[in-house]
N, CA, C and O of each residue as an XYZ file, in Angstrom:
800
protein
N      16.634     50.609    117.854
C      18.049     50.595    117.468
C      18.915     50.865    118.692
O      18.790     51.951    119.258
N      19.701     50.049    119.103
C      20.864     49.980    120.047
C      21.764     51.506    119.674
O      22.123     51.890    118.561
N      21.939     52.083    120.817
C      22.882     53.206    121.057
C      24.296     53.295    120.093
O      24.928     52.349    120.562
N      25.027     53.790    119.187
C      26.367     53.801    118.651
C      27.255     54.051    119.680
O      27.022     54.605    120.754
N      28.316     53.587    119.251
C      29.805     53.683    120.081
C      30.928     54.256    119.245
O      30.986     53.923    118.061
N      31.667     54.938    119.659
C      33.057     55.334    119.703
C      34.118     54.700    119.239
O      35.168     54.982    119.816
N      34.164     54.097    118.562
C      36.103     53.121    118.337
C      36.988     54.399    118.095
O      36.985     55.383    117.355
N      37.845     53.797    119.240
C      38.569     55.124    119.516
C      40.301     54.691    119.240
O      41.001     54.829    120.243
N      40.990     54.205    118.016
C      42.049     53.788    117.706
C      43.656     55.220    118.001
O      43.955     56.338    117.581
N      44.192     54.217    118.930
C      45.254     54.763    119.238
C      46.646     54.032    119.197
O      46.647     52.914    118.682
N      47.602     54.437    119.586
C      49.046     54.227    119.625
C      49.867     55.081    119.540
O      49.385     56.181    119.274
N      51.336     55.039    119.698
C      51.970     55.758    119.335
C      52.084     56.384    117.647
O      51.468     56.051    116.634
N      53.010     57.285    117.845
C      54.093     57.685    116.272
C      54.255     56.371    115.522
O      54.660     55.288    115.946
N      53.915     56.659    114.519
C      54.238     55.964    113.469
C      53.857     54.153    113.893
O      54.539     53.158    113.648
N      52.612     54.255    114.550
C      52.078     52.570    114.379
C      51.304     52.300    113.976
O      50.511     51.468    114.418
N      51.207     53.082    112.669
C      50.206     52.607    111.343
C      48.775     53.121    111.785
O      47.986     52.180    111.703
N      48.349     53.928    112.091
C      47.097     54.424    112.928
C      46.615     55.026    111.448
O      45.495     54.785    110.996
N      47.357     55.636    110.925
C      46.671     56.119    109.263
C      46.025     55.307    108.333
O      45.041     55.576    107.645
N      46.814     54.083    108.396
C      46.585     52.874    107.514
C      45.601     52.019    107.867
O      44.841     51.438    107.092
N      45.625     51.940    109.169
C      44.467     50.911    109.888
C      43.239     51.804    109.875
O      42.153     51.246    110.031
N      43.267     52.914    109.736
C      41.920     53.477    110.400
C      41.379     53.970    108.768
O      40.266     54.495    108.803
N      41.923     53.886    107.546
C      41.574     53.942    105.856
C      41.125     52.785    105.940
O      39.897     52.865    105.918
N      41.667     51.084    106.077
C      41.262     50.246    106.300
C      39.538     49.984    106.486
O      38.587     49.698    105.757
N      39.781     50.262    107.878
C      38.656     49.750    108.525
C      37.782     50.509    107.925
O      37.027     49.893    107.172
N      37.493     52.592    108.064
C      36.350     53.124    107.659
C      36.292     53.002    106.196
O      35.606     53.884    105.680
N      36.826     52.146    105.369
C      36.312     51.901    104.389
C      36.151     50.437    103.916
O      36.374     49.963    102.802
N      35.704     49.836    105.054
C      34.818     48.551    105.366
C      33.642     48.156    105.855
O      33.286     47.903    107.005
N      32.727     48.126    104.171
C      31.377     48.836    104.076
C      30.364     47.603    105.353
O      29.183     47.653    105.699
N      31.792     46.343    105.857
C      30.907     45.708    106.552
C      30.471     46.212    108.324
O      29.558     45.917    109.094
N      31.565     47.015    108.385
C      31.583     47.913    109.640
C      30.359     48.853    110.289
O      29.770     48.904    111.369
N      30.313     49.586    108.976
C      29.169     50.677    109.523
C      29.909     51.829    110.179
O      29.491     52.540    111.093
N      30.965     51.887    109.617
C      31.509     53.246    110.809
C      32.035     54.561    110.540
O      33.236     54.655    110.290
N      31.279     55.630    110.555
C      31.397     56.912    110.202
C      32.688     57.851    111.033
O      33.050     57.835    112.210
N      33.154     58.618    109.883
C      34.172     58.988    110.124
C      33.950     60.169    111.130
O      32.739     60.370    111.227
N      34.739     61.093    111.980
C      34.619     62.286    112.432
C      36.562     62.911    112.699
O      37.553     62.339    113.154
N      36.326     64.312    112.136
C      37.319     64.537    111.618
C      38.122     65.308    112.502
O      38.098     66.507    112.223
N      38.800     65.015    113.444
C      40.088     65.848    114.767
C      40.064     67.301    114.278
O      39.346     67.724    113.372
N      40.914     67.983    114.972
C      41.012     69.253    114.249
C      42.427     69.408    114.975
O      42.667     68.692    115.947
N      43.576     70.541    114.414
C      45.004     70.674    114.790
C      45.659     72.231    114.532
O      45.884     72.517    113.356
N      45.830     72.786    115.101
C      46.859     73.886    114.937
C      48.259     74.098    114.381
O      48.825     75.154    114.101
N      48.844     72.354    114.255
C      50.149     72.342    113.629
C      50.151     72.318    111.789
O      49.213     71.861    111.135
N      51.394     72.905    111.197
C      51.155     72.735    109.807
C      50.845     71.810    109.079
O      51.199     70.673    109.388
N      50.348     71.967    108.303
C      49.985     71.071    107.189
C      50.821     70.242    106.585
O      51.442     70.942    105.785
N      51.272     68.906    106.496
C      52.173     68.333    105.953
C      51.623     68.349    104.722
O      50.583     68.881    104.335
N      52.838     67.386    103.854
C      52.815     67.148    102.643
C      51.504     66.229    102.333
O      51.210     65.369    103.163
N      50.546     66.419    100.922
C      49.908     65.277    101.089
C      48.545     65.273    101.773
O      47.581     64.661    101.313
N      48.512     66.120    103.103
C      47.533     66.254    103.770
C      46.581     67.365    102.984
O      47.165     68.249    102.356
N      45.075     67.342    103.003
C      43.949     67.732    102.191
C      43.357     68.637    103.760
O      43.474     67.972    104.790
N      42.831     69.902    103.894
C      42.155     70.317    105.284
C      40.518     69.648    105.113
O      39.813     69.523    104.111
N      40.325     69.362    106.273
C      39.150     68.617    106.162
C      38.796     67.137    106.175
O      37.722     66.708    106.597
N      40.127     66.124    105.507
C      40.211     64.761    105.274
C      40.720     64.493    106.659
O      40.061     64.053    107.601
N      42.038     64.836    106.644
C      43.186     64.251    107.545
C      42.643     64.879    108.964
O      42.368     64.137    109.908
N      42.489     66.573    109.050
C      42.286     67.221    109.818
C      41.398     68.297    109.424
O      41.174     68.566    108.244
N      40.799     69.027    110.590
C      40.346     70.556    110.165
C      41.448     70.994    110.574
O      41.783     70.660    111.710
N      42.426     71.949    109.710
C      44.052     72.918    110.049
C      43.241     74.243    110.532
O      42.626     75.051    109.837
N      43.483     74.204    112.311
C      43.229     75.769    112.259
C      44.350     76.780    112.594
O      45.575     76.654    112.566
N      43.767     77.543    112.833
C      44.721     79.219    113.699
C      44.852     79.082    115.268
O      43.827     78.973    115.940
N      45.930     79.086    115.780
C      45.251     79.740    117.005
C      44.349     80.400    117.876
O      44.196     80.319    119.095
N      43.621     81.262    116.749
C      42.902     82.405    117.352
C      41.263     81.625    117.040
O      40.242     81.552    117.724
N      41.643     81.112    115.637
C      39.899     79.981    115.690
C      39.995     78.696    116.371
O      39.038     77.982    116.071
N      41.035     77.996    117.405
C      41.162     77.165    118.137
C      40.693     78.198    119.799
O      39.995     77.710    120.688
N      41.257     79.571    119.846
C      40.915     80.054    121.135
C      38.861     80.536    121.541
O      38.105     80.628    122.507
N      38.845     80.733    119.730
C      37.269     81.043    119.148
C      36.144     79.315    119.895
O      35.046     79.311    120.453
N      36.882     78.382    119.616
C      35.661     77.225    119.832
C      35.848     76.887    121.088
O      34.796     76.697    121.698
N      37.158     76.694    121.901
C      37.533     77.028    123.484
C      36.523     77.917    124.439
O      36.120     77.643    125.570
N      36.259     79.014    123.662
C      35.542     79.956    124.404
C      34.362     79.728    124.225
O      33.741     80.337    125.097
N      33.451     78.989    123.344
C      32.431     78.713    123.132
C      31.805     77.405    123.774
O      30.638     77.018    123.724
N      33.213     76.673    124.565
C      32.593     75.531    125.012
C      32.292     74.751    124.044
O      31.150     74.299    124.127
N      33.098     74.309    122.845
C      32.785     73.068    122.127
C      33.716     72.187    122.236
O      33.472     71.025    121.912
N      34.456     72.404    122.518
C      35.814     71.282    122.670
C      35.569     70.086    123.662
O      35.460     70.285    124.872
N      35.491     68.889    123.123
C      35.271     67.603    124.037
C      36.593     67.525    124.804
O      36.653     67.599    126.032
N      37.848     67.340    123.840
C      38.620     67.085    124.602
C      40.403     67.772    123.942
O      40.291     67.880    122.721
N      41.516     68.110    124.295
C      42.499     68.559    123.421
C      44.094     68.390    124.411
O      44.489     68.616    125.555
N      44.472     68.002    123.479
C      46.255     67.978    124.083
C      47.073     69.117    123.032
O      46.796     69.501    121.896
N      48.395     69.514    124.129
C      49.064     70.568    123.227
C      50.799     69.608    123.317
O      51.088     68.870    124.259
N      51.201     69.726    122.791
C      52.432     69.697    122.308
C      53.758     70.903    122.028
O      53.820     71.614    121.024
N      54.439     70.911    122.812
C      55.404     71.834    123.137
C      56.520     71.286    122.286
O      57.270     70.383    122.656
N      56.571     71.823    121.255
C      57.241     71.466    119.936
C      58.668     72.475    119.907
O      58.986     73.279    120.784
N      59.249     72.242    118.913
C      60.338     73.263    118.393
C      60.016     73.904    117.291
O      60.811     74.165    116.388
N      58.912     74.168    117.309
C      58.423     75.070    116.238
C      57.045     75.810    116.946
O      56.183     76.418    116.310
N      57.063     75.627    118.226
C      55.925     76.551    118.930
C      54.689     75.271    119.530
O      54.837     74.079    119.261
N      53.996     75.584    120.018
C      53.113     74.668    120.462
C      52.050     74.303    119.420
O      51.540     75.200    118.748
N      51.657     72.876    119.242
C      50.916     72.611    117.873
C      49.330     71.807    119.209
O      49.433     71.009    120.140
N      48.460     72.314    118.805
C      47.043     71.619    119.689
C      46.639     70.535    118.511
O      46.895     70.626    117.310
N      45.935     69.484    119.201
C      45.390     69.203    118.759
C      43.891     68.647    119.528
O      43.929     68.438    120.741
N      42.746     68.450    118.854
C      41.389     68.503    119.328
C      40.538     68.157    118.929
O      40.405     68.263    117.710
N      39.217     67.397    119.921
C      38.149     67.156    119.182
C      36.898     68.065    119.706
O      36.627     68.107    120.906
N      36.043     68.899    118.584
C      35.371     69.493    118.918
C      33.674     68.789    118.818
O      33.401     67.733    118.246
N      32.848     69.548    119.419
C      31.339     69.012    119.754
C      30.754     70.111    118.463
O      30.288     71.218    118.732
N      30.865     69.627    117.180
C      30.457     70.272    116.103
C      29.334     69.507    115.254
O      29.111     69.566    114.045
N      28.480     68.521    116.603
C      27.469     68.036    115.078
C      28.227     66.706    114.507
O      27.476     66.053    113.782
N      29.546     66.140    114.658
C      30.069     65.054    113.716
C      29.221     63.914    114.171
O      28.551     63.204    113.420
N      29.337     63.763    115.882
C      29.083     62.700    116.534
C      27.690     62.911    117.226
O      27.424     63.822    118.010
N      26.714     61.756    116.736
C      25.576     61.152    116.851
C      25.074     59.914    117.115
O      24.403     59.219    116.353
N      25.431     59.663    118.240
C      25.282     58.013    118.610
C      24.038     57.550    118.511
O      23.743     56.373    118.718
N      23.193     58.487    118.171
C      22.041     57.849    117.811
C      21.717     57.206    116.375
O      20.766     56.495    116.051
N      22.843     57.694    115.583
C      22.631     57.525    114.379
C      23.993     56.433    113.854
O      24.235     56.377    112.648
N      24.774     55.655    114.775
C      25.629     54.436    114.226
C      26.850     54.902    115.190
O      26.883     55.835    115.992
N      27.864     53.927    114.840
C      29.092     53.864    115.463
C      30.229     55.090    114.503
O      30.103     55.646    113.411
N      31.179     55.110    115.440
C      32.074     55.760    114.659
C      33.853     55.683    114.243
O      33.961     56.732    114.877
N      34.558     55.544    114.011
C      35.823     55.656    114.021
C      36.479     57.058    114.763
O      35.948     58.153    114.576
N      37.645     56.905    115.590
C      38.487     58.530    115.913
C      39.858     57.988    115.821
O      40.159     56.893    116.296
N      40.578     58.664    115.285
C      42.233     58.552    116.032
C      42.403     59.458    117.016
O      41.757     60.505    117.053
N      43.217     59.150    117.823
C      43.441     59.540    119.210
C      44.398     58.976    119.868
O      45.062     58.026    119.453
N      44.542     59.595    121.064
C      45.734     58.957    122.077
C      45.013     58.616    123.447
O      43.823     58.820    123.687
N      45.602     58.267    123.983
C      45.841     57.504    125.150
C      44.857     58.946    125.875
O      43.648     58.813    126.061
N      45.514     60.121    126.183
C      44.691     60.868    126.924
C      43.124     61.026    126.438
O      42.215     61.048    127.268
N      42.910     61.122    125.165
C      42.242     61.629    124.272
C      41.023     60.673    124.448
O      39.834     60.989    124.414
N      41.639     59.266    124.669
C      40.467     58.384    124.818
C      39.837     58.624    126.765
O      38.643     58.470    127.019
N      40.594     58.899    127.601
C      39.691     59.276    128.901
C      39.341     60.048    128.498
O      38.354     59.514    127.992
N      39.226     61.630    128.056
C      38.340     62.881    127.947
C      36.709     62.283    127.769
O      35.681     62.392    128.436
N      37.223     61.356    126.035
C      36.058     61.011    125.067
C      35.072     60.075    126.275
O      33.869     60.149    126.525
N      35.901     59.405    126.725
C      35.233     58.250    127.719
C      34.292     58.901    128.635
O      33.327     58.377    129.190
N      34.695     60.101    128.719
C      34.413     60.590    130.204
C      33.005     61.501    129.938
O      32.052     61.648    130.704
N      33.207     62.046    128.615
C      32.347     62.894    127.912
C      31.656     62.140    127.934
O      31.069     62.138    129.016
N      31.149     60.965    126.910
C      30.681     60.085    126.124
C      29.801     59.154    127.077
O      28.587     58.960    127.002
N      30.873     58.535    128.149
C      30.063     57.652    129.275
C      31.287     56.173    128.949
O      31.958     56.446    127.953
N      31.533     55.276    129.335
C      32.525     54.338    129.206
C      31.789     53.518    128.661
O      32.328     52.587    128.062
N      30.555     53.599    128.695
C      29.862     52.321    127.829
C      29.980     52.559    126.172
O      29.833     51.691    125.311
N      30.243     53.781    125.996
C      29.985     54.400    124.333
C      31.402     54.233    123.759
O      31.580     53.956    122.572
N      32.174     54.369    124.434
C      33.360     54.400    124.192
C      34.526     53.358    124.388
O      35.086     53.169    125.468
N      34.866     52.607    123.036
C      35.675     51.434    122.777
C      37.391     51.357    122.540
O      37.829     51.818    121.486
N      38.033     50.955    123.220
C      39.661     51.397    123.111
C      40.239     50.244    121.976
O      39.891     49.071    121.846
N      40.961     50.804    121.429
C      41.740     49.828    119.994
C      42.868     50.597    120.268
O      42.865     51.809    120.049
N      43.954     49.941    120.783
C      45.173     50.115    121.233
C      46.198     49.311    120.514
O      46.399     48.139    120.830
N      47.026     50.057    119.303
C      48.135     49.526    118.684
C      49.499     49.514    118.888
O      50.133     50.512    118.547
N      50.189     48.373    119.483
C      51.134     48.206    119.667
C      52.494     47.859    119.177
O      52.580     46.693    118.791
N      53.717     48.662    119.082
C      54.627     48.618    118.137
C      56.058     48.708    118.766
O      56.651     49.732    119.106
N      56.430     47.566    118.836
C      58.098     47.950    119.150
C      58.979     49.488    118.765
O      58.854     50.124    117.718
N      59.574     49.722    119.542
C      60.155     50.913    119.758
C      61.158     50.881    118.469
O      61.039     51.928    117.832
N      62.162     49.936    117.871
C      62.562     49.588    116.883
C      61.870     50.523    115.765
O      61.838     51.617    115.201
N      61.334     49.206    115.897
C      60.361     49.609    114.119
C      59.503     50.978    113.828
O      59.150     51.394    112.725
N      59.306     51.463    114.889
C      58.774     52.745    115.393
C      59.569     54.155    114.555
O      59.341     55.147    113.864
N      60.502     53.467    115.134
C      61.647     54.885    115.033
C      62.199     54.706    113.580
O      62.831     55.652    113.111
N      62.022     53.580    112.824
C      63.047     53.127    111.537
C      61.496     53.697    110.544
O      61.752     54.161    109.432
N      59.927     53.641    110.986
C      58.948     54.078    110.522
C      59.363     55.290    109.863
O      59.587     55.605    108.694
N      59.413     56.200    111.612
C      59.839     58.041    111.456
C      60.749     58.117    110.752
O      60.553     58.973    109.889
N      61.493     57.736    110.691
C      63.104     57.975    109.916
C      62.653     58.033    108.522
O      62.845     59.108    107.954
N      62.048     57.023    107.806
C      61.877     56.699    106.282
C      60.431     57.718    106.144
O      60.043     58.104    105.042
N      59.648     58.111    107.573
C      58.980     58.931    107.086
C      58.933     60.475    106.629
O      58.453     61.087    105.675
N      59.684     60.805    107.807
C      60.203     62.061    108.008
C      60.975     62.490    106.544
O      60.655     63.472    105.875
N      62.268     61.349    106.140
C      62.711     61.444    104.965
C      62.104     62.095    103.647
O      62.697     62.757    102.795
N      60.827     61.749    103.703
C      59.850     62.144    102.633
C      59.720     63.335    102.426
O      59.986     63.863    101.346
N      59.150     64.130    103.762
C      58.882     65.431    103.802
C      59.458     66.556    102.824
O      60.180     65.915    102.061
N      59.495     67.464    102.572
C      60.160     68.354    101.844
C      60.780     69.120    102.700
O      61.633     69.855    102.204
N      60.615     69.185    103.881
C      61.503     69.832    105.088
C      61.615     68.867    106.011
O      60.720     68.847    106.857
N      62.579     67.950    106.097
C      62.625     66.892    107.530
C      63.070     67.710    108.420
O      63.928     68.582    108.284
N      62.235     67.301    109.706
C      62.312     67.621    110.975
C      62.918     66.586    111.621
O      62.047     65.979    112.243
N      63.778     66.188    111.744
C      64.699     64.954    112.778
C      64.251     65.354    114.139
O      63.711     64.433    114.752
N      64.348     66.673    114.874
C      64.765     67.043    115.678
C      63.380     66.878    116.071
O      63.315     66.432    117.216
N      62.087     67.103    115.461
C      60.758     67.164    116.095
C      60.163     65.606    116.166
O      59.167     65.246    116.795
N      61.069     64.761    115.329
C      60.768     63.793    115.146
C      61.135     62.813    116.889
O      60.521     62.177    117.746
N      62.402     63.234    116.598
C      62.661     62.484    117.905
C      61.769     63.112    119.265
O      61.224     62.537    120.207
N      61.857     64.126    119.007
C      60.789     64.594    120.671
C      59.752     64.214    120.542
O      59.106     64.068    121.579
N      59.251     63.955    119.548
C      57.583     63.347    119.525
C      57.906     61.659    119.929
O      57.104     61.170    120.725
N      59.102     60.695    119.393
C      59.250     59.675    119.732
C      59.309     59.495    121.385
O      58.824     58.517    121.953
N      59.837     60.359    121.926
C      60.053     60.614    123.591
C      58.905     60.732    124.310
O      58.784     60.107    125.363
N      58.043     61.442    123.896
C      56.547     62.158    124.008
C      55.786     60.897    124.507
O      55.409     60.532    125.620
N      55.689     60.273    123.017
C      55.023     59.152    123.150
C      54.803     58.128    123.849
O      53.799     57.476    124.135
N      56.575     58.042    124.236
C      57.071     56.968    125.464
C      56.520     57.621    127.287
O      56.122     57.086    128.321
N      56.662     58.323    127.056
C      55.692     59.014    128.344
C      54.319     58.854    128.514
O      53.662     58.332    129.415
N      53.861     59.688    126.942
C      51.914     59.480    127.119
C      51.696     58.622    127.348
O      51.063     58.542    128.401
N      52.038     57.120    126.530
C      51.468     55.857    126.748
C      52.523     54.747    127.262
O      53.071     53.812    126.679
N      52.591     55.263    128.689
C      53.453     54.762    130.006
C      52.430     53.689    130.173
O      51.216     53.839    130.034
N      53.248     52.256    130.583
C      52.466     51.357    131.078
C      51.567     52.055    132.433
O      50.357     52.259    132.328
N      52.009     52.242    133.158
C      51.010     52.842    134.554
C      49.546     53.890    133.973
O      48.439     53.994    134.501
N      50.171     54.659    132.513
C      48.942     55.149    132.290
C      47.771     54.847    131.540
O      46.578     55.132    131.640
N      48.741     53.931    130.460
C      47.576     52.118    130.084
C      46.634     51.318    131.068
O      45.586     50.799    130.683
N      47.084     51.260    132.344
C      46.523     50.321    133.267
C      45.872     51.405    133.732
O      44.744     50.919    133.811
N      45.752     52.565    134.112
C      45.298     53.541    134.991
C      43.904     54.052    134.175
O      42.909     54.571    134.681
N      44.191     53.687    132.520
C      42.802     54.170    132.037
C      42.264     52.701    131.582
O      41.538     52.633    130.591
N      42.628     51.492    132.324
C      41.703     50.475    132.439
C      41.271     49.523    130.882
O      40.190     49.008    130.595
N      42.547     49.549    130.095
C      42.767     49.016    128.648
C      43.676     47.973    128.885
O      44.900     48.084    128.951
N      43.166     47.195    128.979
C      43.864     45.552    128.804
C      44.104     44.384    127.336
O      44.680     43.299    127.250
N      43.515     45.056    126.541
C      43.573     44.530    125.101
C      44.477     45.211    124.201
O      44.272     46.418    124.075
N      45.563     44.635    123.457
C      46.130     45.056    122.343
C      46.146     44.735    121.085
O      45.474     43.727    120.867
N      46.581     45.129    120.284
C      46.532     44.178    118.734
C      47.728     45.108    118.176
O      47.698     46.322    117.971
N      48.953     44.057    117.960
C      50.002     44.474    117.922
C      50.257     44.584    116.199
O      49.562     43.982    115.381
N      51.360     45.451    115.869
C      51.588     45.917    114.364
C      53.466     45.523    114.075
O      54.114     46.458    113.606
N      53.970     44.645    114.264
C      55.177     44.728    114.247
C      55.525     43.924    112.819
O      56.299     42.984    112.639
N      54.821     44.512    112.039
C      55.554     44.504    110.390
C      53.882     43.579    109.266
O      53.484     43.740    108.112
N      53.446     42.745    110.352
C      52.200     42.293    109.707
C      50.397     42.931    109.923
O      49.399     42.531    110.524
N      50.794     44.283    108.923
C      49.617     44.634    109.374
C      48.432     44.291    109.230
O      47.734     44.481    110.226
N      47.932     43.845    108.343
C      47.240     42.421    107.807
C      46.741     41.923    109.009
O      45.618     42.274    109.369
N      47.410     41.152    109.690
C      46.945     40.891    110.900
C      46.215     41.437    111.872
O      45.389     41.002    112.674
N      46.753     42.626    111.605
C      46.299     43.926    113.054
C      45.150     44.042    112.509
O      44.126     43.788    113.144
N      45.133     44.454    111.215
C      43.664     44.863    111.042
C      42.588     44.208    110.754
O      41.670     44.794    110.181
N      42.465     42.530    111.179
C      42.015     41.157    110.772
C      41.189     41.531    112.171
O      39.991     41.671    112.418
N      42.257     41.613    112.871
C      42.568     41.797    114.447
C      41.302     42.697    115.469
O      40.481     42.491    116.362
N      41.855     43.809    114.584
C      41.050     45.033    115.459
C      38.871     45.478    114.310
O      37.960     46.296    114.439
N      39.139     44.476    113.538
C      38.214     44.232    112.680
C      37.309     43.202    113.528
O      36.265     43.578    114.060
N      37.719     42.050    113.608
C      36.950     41.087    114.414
C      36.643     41.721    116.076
O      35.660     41.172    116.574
N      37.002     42.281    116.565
C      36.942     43.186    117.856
C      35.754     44.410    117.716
O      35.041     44.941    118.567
N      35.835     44.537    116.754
C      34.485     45.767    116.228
C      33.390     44.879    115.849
O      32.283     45.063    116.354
N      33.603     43.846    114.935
C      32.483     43.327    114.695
C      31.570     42.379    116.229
O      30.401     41.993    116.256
N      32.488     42.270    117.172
C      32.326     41.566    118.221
C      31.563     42.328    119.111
O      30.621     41.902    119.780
N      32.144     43.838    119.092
C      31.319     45.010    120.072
C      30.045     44.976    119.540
O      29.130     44.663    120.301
N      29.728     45.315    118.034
C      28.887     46.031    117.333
C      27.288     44.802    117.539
O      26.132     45.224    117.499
N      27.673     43.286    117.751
C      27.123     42.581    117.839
C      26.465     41.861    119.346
O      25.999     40.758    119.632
N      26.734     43.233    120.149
C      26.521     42.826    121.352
C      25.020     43.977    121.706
O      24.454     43.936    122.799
């Protein structure tokens, strides 16, 4: 049996990274096991601990830090305190045993790469006009039972930094599959791209 790989789906805020990645890991033609991030920021509406994320503490995020399990983690300097988020070396991931799905970012995928080896590790990079982006957050944020406008927009800013063209080209990702209202497509898209890896 050939080694498993990584699909490591990223993008900014609000470019359907929730929707595409329900999609795909529940496309029994895939083969691709889930592994679950872990985060220090609150719990939104909706969100289940364990599905979406493992929700921790600070002090059990400083607990697996010190133990050396953490593959890889970014923090976020929020208006509500700094929120981490992280993937830990807990047993999820077994490349001996199939491929997998992650959401992630742009940094998140060098750590994994780097951990992992670049051969294990596959970039799915979703691309979304800045527009539709922000009209996303707006109708999403809306929902909430406490909208955050104010965290909303700094995370929109955030984003425009993390995934700077120079730092796209610098971690060596030349493929996109864009989301600008037909997602259908994207995920036709980033579906035939997995089945293409998985068959090599």
């Amino acid at each position: 049996m050939s080694k498993g790989r990584i699909f490591l789906l990223m993008g900014k805020s609000t470019s359907g990274k929730d929707t595409i990645y329900r999609n795909l890991i529940s496309d029994e033609d895939l083969h691709l096991k889930k592994v679950v991030p872990y985060t220090t920021r609150p719990q939104r509406s909706g969100e289940t601990d364990g599905v979406q994320y493992f929700f921790k503490t600070e002090e059990e995020y400083l607990d697996l830090k010190a133990s050396g399990r953490i593959i890889e983690e970014r923090t976020y300097h929020t208006n509500y305190g700094e929120w981490r988020y992280f993937t830990a070396d807990d047993g999820q991931i077994d490349l001996t045993k199939g491929d997998y799905l992650v959401i992630g970012t742009l940094e998140s995928y060098c750590y994994i790469r780097d951990y992992f080896g670049k051969d294990s590790v596959v970039p799915l990079l979703i691309d979304v006009e800045a527009k539709i982006r922000l009209q996303r957050a707006m109708h999403r944020e809306e929902k909430q039972e406490n909208p955050r406008y104010d965290e909303m927009c700094r995370r929109f800013l955030a984003d425009e930094e993390d995934f700077a063209e120079e730092k796209i080209a610098d971690a060596g990702i030349t493929r996109r599959f864009a989301n600008n209202g037909r997602i259908g497509d994207c995920i036709s898209n980033i579906r035939d791209r997995i089945l293409e890896v998985e068959s090599q």
